[in-house]
C-alpha positions as CSV (number, residue, x, y, z in Angstrom):
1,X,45.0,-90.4,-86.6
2,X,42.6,-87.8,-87.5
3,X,42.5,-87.4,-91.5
4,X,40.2,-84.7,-92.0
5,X,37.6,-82.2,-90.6
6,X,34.2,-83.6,-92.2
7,X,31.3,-81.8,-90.3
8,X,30.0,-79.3,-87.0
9,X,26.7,-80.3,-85.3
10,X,25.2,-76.9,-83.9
11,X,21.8,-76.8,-82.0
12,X,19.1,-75.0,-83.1
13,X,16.1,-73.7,-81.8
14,X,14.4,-72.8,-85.0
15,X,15.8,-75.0,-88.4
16,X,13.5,-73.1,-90.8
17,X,15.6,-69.1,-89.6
18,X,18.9,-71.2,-89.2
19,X,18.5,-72.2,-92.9
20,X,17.5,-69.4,-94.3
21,X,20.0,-67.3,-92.6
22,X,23.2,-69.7,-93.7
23,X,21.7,-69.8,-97.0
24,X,20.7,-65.8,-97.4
25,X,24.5,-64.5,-96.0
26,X,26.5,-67.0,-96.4
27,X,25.5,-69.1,-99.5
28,X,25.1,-72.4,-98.0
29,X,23.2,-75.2,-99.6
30,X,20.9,-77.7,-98.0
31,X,22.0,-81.1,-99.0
32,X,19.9,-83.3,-96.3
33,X,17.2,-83.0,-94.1
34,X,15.4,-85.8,-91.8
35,X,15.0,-86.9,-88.0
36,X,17.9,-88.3,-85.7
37,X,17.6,-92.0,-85.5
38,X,17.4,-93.7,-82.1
39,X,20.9,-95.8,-83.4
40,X,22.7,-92.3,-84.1
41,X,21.4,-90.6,-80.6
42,X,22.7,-93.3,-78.7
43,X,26.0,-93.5,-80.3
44,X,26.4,-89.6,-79.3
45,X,25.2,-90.6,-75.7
46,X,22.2,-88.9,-76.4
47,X,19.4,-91.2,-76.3
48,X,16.8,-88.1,-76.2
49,X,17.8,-86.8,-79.3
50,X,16.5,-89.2,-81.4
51,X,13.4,-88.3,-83.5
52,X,14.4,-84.6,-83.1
53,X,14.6,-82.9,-86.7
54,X,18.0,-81.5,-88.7
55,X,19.2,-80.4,-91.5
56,X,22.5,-80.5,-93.4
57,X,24.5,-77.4,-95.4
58,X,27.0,-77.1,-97.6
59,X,29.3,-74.5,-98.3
60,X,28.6,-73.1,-101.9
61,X,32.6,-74.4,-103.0
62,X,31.0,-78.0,-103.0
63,X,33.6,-78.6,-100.2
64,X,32.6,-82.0,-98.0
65,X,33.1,-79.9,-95.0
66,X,29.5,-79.7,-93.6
67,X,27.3,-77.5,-91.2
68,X,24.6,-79.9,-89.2
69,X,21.7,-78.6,-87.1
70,X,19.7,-80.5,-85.0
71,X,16.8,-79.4,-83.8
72,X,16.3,-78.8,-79.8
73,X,13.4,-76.8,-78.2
74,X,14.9,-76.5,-74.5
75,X,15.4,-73.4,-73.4
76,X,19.3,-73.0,-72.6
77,X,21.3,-70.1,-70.9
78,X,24.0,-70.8,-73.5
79,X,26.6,-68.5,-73.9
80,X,29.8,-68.9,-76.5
81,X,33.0,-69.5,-74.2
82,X,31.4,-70.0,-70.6
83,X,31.7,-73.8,-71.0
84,X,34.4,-76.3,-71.6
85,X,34.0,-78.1,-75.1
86,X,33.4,-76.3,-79.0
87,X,33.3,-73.1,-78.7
88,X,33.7,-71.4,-82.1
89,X,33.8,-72.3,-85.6
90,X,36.3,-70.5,-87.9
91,X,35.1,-70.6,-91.6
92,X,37.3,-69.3,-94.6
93,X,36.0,-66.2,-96.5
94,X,37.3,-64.2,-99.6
95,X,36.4,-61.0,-98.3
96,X,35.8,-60.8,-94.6
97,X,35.1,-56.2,-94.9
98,X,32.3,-56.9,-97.6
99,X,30.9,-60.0,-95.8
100,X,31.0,-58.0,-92.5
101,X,29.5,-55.4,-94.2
102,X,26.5,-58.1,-95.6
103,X,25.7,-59.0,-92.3
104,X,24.6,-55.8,-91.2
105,X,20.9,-56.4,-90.1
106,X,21.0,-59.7,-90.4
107,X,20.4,-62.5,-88.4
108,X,24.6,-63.0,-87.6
109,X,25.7,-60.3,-85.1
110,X,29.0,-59.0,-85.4
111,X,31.1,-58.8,-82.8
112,X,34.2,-56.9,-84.0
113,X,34.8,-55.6,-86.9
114,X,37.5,-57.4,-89.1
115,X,41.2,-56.4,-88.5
116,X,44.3,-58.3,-89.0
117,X,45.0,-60.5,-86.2
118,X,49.0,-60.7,-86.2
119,X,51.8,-58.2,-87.3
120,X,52.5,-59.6,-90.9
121,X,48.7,-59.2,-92.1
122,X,48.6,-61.7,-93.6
123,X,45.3,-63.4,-91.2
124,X,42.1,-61.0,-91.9
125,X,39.1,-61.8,-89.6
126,X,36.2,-60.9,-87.3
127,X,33.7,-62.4,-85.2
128,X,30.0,-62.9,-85.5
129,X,27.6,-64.7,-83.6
130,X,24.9,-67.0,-85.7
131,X,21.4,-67.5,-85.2
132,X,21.7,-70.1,-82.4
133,X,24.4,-68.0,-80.4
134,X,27.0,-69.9,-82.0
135,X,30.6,-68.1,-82.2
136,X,32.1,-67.5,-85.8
137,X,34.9,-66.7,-86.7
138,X,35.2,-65.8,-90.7
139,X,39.0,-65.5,-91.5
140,X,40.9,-64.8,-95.1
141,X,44.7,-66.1,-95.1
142,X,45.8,-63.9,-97.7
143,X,48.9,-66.1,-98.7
144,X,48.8,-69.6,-97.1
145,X,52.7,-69.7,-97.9
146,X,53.8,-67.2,-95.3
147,X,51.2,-68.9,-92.5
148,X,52.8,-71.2,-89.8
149,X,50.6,-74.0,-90.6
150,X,49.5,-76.2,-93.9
151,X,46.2,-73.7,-94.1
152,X,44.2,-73.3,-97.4
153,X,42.1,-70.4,-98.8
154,X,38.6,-69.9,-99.9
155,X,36.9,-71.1,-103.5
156,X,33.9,-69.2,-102.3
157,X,32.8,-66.0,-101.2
158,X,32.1,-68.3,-98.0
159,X,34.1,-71.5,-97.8
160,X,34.2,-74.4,-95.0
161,X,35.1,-74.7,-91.6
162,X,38.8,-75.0,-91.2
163,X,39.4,-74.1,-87.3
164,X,37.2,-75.8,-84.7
165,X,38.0,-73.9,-81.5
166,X,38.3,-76.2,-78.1
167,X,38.6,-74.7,-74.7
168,X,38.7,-76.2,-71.0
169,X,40.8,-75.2,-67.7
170,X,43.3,-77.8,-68.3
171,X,45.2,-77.2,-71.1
172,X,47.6,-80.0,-70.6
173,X,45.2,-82.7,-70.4
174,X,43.5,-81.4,-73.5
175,X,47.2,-81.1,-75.2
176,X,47.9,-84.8,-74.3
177,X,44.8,-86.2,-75.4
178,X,45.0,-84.5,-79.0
179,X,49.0,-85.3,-79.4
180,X,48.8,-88.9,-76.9
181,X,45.5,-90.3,-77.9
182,X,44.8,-89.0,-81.6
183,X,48.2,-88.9,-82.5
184,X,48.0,-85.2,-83.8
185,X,51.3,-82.5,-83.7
186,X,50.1,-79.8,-81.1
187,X,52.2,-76.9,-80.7
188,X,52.4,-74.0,-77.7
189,X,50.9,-73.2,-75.9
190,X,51.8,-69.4,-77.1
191,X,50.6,-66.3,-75.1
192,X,47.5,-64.5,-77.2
193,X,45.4,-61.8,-76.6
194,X,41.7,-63.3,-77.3
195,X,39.2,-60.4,-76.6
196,X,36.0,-62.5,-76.8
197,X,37.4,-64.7,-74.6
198,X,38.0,-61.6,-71.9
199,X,34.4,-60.4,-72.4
200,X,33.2,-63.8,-71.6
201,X,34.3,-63.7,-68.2
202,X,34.6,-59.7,-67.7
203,X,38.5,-59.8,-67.7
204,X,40.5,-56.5,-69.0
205,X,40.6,-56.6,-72.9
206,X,44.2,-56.7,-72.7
207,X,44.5,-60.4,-70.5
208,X,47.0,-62.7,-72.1
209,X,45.4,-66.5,-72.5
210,X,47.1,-69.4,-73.3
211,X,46.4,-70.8,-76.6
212,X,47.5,-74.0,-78.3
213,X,47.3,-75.7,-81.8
214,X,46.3,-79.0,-83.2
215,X,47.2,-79.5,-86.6
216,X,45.1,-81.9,-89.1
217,X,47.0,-83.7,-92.3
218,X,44.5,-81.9,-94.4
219,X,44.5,-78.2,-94.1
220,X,43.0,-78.1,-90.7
221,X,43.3,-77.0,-87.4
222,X,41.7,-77.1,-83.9
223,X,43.0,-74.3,-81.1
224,X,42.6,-74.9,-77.8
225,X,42.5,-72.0,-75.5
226,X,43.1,-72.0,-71.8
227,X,40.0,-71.0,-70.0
228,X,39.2,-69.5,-66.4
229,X,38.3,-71.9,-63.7
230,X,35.1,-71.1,-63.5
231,X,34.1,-72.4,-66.6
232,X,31.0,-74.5,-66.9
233,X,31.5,-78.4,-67.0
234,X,30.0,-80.6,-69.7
235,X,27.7,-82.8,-67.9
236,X,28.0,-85.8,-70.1
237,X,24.8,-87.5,-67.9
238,X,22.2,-86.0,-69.7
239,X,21.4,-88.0,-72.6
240,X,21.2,-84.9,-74.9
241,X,24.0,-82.8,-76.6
242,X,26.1,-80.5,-75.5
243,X,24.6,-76.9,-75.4
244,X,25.6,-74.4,-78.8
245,X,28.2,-76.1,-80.7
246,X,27.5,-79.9,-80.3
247,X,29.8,-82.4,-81.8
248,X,32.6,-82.1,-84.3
249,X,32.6,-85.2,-87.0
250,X,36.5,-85.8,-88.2
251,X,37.7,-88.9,-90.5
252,X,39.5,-91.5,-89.6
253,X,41.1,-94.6,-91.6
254,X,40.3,-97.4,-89.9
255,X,38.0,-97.3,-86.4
256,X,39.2,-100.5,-85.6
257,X,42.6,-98.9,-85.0
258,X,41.1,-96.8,-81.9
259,X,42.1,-97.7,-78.8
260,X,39.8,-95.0,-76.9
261,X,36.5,-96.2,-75.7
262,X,33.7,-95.7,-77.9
263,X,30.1,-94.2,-76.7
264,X,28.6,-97.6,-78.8
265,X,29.8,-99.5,-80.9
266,X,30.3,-98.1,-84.4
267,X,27.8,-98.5,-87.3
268,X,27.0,-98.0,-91.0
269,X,25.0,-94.9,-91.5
270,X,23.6,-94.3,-94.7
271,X,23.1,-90.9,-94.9
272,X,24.4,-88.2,-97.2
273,X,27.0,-86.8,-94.7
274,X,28.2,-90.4,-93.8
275,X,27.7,-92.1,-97.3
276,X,27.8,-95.4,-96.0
277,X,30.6,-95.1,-93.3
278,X,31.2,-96.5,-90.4
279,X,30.8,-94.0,-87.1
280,X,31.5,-93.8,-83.7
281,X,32.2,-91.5,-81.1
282,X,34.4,-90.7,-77.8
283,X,34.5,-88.0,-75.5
284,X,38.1,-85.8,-75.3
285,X,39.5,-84.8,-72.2
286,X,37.4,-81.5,-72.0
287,X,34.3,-83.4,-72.1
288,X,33.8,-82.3,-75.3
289,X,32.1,-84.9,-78.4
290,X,34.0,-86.2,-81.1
291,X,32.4,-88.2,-83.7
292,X,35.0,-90.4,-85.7
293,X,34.0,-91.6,-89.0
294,X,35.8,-94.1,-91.1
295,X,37.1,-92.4,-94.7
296,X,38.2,-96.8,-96.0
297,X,34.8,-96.9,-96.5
298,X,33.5,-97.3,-100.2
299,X,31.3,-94.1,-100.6
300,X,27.4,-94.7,-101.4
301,X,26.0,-92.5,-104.1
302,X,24.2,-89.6,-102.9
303,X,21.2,-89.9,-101.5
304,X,18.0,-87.6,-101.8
305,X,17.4,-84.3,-99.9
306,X,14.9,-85.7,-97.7
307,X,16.4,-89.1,-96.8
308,X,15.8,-89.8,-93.3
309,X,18.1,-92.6,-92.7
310,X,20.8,-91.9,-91.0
């Protein structure tokens, strides 16, 4: 049911450093700014967040795979992992030891340095954290033909998102949602070693998690890791976004095939990341906010930089 990853919604305390910093390390171009309408908000469930500002950036590869911050001034004790939901964003890189390198002084703080994450090297990676706290991962497959999954490589020094990671204590209501509900294959769950996740929770570096893959038809993934029990809850009540990483956007062809209940109805949105699509959104079983969008859309031409109508 899910085609394709199309865009990650990130808060941000400060739009004007969160730009420069994604265009000054990583290379990515601004392709829209405006203000949340009151019609989008509510579709998220998040009434308050209309009229709040954002901004939208591409990688440099021209790939529709899109990075959206949205502007949000509350003071939050947000910390990557410690709540169920998005939790990390895994972009492709060419070269992760010369962009970790880069990033030295900069406004992403590394995390560990980059090392090959299984026996047959063939997965080069390390973590960062962004401007807004958010978790990165910035991985190179070195030959997609010896990976496990359909997984692509990078056009540019710093390409799309092609993991969103998804983590909440019951892995087998988040399993059954992604393979019951959006029809996806999900595989595992497989015992992994994931040292941020230890950190998060001060367990010994060497704890075993339980780790579990959705795969997309297009080249992406989403993992979903097992996490402790005392992880935070979404509180879905609120009328604003989820803390750190927000919302992920995927496509879908037709929204009048979903079944799941939808936040609102959905709508036309007329903005460059929708380009005339249909949207609507639903809540998975982690609590955590998925925006569908229809791809059987015809595509409007692209609008202006500062269009505001979304």
């Amino acid at each position: 049911m899910l085609e394709t990853l199309l865009m990650v919604t990130v808060l941000s305390q400060n739009l004007e450093k969160t730009e420069s910093a994604y265009e000054q390390y990583l290379g990515y171009e601004l392709v829209e700014r405006g203000k949340i309408s009151e019609p989008l908000a509510k579709s998220w469930g998040a009434k308050n967040v209309a009229g709040r500002n954002y901004l939208v950036m591409q990688p440099e590869s021209n790939k529709q795979v899109l990075l959206r911050f949205i502007e949000d001034n509350h003071k939050t004790n947000y910390k990557p992992m410690r709540q169920e939901g998005w939790n990390a964003i895994e972009i492709l890189v060419q070269n992760p030891v010369l962009l970790a390198e880069q990033l030295t002084d900069s406004p992403f703080k590394l995390i560990r340095p980059p090392r090959f994450l299984t026996k047959k090297k063939n997965i080069l990676a390390f973590q960062a954290q962004g401007p807004n706290n958010e978790l990165l991962y910035f991985t190179r497959v070195i030959d997609p033909a010896k990976s496990s999954f359909n997984l692509g490589v990078a056009d540019s020094f710093v390409d799309n998102v092609f993991i969103m990671v998804l983590g909440g204590t019951n892995m087998a209501g988040m399993k059954d949602f992604y393979r019951e509900q959006l029809k996806l294959p999900v595989s595992g769950p497989y015992p992994y070693r994931i040292s941020v996740l230890s950190e998060a929770y001060n367990l010994p570096e060497e704890t075993i998690h339980s780790l579990a893959i959705a795969e997309l038809k297009e080249q992406f993934l989403i993992e979903i890791d097992q996490y402790p029990d005392n992880a935070k809850i979404i509180d879905i009540n609120t009328d604003e976004l989820p803390t750190g990483i927000a919302m992920v956007s995927f496509g879908v062809k037709n929204l009048n095939q979903i079944t799941l209940p939808f936040i609102s109805p959905p709508t036309t949105r007329k903005s460059n990341a929708y380009q005339g699509r249909r949207s609507a959104s639903i809540r998975g079983a982690a609590g955590e906010l998925i925006e569908l969008v229809e791809m059987s859309a015809p595509l409007f031409p692209t609008l202006p930089i500062d269009s505001v109508k979304n």
